[in-house]
ROVO-657922 format. One line per 2 residues: number of its first residue (from 0); their letters; for each residue x, y, z of N, C-alpha, C, O, CB. Coordinates in steps of 0.02 Angstrom, whole numbers, plus 50000, padded with zeros to 5 digits. Each point is the difference from the previous one (the first is absolute). Last residue first. Glycine has a CB too. Example, Ala and Ser with C-alpha at 12.3 -4.5 7.8 and 13.67 -1.06 7.14 Angstrom:
BEGIN
1) SA) 50642/49888/50354/50042/50059/50003/49961/50055/50037/50025/50055/50008/50034/49913/49884  49956/49746/50104/49955/50059/50000/50045/50060/50000/50052/49999/50033/49853/49942/50029
***
This chain:
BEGIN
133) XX) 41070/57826/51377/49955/49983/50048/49961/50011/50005/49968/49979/50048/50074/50014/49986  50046/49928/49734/50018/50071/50061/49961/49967/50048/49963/49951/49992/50045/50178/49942
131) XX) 50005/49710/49866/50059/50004/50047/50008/50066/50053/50046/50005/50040/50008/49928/49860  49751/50035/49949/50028/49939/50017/50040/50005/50068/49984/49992/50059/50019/49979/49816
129) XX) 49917/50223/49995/49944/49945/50009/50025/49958/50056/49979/50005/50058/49984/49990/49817  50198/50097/50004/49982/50056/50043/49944/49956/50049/50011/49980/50057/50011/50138/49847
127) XX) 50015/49797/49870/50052/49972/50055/49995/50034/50052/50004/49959/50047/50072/50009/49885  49768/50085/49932/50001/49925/50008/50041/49999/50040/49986/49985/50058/49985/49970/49849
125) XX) 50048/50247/49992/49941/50005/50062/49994/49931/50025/49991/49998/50061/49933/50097/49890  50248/49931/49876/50021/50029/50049/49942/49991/50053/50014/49978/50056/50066/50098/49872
123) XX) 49863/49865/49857/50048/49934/50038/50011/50034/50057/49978/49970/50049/50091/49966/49856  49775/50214/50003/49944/49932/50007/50084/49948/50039/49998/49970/50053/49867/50041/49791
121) XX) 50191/50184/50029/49998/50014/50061/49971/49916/50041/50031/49963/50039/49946/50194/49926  50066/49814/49797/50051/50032/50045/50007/50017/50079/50043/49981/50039/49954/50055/49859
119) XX) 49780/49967/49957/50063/49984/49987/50045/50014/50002/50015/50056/49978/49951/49921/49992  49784/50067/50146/50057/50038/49957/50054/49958/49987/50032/49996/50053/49943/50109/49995
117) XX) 49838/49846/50088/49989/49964/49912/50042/50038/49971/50003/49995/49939/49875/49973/50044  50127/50034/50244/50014/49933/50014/49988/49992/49897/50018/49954/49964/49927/50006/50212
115) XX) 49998/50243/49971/50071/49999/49963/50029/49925/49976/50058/49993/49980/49970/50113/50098  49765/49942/50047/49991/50000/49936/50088/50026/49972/50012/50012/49941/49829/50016/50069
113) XX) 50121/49892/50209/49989/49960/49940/49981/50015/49963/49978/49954/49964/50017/49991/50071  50067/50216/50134/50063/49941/49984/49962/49964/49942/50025/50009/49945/50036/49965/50187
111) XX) 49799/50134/49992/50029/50033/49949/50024/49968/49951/49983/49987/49942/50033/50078/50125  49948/49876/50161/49957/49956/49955/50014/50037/49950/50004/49957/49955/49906/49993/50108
109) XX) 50293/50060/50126/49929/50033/49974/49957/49970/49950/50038/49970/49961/50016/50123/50061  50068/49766/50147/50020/50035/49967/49942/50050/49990/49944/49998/50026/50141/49920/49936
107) XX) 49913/49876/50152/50011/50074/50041/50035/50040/49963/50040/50035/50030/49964/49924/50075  49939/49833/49820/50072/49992/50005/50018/50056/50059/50053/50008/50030/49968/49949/49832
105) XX) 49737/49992/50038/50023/49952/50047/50083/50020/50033/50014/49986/50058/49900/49920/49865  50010/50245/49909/49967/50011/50073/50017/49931/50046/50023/50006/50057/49868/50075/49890
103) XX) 50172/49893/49829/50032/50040/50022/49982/50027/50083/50040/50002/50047/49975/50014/49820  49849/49843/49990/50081/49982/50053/50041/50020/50022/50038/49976/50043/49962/49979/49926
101) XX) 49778/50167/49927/50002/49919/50056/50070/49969/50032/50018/49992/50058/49886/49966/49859  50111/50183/49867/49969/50023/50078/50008/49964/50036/50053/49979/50023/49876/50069/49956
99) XX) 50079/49818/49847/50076/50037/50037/49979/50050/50038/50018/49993/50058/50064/49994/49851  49724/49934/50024/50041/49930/50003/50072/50032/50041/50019/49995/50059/49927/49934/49805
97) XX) 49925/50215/49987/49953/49988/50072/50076/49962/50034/50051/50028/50019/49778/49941/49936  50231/50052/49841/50009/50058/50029/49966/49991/50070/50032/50010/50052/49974/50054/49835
95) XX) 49968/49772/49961/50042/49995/50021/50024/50046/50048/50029/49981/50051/49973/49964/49863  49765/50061/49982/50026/49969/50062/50082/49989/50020/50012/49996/50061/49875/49950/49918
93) XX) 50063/50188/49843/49940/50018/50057/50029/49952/50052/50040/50016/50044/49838/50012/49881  50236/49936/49870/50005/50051/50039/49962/50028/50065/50026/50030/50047/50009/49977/49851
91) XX) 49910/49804/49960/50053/49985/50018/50027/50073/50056/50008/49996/50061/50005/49912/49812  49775/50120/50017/49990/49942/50054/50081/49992/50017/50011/50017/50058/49865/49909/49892
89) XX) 50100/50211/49856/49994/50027/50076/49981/49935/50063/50018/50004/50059/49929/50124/49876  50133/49811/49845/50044/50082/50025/49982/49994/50070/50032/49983/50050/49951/50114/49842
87) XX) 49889/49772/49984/50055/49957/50032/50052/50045/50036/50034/49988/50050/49952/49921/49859  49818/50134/49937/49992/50001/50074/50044/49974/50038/49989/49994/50060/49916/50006/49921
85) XX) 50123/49990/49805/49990/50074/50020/49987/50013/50077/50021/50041/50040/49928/49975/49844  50015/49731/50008/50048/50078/49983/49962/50057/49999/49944/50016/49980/50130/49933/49944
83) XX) 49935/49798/50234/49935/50055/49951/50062/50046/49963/50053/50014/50027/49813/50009/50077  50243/49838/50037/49980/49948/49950/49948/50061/49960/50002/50009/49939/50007/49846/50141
81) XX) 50054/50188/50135/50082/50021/49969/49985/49963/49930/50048/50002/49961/50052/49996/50161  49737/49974/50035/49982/50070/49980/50061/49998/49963/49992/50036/49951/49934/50029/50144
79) XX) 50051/49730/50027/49976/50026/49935/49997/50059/49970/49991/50001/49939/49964/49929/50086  50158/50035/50163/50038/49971/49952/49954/50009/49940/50019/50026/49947/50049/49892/50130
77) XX) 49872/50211/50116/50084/50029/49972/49997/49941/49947/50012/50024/49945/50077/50031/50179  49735/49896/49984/49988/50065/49984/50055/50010/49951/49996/50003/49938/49948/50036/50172
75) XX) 50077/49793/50061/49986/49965/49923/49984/50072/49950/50022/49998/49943/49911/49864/50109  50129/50203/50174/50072/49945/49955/49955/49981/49911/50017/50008/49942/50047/49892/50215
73) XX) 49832/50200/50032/50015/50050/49952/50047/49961/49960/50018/50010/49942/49963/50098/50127  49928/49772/50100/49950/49994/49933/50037/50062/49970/49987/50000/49939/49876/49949/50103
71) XX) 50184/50032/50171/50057/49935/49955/49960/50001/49943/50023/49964/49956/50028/49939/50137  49972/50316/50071/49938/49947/50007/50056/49952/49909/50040/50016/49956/49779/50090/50119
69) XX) 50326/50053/50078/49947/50010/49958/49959/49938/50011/50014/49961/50046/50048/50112/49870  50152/49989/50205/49934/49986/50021/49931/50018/49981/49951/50017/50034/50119/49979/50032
67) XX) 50195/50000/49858/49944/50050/50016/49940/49995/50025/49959/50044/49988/50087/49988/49944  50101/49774/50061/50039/50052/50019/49954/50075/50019/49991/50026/50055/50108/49907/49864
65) XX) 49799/49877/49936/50011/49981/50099/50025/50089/50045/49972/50040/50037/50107/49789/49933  49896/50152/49810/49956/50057/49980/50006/49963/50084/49982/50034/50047/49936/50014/49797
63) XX) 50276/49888/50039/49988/50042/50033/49925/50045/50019/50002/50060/50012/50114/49921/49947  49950/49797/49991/50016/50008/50054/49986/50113/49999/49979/50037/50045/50124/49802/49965
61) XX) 49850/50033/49796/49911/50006/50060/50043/50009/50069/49966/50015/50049/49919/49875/49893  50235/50120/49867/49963/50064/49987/49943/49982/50073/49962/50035/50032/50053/49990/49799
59) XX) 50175/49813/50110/50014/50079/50056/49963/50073/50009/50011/50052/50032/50093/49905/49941  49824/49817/49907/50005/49988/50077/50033/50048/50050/49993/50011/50060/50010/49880/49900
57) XX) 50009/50106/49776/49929/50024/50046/49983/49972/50065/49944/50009/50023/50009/50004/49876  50292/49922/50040/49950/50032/49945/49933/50001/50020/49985/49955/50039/50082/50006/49875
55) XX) 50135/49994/50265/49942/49958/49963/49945/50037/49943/49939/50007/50010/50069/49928/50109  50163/50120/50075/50050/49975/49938/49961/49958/49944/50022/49965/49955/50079/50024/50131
53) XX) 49810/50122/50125/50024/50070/49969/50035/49959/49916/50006/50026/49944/50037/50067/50210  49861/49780/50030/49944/50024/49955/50032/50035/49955/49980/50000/49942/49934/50007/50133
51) XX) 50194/49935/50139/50019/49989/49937/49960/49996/49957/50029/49972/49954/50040/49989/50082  49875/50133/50170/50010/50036/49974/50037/49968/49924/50003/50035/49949/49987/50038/50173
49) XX) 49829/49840/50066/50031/49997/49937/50047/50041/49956/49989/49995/49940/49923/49958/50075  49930/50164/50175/50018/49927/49996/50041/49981/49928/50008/50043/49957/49879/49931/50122
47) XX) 50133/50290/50035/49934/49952/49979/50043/49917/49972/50057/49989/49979/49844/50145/49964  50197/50062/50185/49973/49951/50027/49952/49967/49971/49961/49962/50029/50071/50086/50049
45) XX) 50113/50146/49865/49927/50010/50020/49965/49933/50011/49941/49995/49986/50054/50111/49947  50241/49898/50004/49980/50059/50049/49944/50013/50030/49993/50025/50056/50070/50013/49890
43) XX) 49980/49785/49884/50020/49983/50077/49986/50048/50049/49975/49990/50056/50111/49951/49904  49860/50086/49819/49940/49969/50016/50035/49982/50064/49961/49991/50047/49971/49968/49837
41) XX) 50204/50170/49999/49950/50027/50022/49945/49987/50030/49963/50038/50030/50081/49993/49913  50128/49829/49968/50038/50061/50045/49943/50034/50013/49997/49998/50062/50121/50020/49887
39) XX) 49844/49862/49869/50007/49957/50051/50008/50040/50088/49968/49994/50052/50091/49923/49834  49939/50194/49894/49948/49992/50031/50000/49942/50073/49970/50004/50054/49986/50037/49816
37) XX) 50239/50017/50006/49965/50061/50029/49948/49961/50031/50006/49980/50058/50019/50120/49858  50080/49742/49965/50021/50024/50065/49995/50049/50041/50016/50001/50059/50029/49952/49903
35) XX) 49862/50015/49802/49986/49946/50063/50027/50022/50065/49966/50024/50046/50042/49882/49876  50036/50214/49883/49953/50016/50041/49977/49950/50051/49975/50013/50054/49999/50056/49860
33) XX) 50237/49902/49988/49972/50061/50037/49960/50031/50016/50003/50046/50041/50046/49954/49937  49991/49798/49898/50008/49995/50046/49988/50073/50053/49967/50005/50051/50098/49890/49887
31) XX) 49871/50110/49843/49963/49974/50041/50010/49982/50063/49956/50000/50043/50017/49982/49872  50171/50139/49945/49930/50060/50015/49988/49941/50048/50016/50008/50059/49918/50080/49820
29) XX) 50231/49798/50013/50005/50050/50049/49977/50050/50033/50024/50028/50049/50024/49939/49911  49880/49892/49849/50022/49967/50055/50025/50027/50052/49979/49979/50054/50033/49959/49880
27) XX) 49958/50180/49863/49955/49982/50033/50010/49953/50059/49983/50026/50053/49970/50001/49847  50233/50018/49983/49981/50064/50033/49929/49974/50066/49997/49997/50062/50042/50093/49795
25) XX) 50056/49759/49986/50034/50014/50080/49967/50045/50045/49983/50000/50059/50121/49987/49894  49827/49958/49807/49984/49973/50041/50020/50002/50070/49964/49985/50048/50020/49973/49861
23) XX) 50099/50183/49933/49920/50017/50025/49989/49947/50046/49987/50015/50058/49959/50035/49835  50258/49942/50008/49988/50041/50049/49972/50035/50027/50011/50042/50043/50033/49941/49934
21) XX) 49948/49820/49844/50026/49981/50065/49994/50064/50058/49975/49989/50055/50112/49925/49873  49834/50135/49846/49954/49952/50051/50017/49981/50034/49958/49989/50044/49998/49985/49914
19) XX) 50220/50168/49926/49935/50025/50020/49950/49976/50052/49985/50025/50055/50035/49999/49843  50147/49849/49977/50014/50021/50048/49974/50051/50052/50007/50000/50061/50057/49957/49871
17) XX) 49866/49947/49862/50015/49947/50067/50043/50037/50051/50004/49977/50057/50000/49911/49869  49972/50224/49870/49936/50004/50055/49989/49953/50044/49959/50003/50046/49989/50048/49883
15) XX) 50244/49975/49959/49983/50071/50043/49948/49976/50020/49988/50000/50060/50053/50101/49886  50020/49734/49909/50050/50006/50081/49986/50063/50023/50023/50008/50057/50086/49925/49917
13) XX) 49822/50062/49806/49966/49931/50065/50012/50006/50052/49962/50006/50048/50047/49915/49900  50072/50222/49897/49939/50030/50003/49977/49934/50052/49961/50004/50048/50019/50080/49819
11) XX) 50211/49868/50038/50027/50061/50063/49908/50001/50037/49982/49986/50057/50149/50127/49857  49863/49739/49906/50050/49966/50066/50004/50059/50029/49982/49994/50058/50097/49909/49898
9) XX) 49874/50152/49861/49928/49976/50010/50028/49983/50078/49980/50030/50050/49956/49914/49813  50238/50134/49994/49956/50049/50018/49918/49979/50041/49960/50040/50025/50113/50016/49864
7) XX) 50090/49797/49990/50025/50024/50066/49965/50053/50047/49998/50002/50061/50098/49971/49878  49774/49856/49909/50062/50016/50008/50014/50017/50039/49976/49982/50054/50033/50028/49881
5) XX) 49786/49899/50036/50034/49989/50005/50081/50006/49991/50040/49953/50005/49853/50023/49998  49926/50176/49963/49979/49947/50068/50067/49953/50013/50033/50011/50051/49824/49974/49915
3) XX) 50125/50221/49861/49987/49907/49988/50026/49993/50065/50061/50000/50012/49964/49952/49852  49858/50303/50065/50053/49943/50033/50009/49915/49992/49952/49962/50004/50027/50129/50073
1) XX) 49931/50134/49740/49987/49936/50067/50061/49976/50025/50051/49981/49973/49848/49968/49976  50041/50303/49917/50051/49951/50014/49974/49951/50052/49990/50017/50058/50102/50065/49913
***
């Protein structure tokens, strides 16, 4: 049995998924502001310069290797390596994990802390923890 698109049945099947893409698009929009403002929040605590870097697409990946006081060449590392396949696993993981160590220790947290940073779910709670504890 086909649907004709244009009837009534095509119209429901439209309007769900417009409605779908509208509450993805929010959604996403709402990860980003929240991670922005985490990180922002973190780059104030630990006194590194520029912290609105945080609202700037790969400008919040080089504020934070500032934040962790990685060397600024792992930045290009992380972007091409996320371009090779297969190797994109672990370069993304390797250093992100380093990376949140790193800030985490900046925050006087435990450096542990950042490998909970690739579990989903936990990764929003440790961000905001990140951010907003003392």
């Amino acid at each position: 049995m086909a649907y004709d698109i244009a009837g009534p049945a095509g119209a429901g099947i439209l309007g769900m998924m417009g409605a779908f893409m509208a509450a993805y698009v929010i959604f996403v929009i709402l990860g980003y502001v929240y991670f922005a403002l985490a990180l922002m929040s973190i780059a104030k605590k630990t006194n590194t310069p520029n912290p609105w870097l945080a609202w700037i697409p790969l400008a919040n990946l080089y504020l934070m290797t500032q934040i962790a006081q990685v060397p600024w060449w792992t930045l290009i590392v992380f972007i091409v390596g996320a371009f090779i396949p297969f190797v994109n696993i672990l370069v993304i993981l390797g250093l992100g994990i380093w990376w949140w160590w790193r800030i985490a220790e900046a925050r006087g947290k435990p450096g542990w802390w950042g490998i909970l940073m690739v579990i989903p779910i936990v990764n929003i709670v440790m961000l905001g923890v990140l951010a907003w504890s003392d």
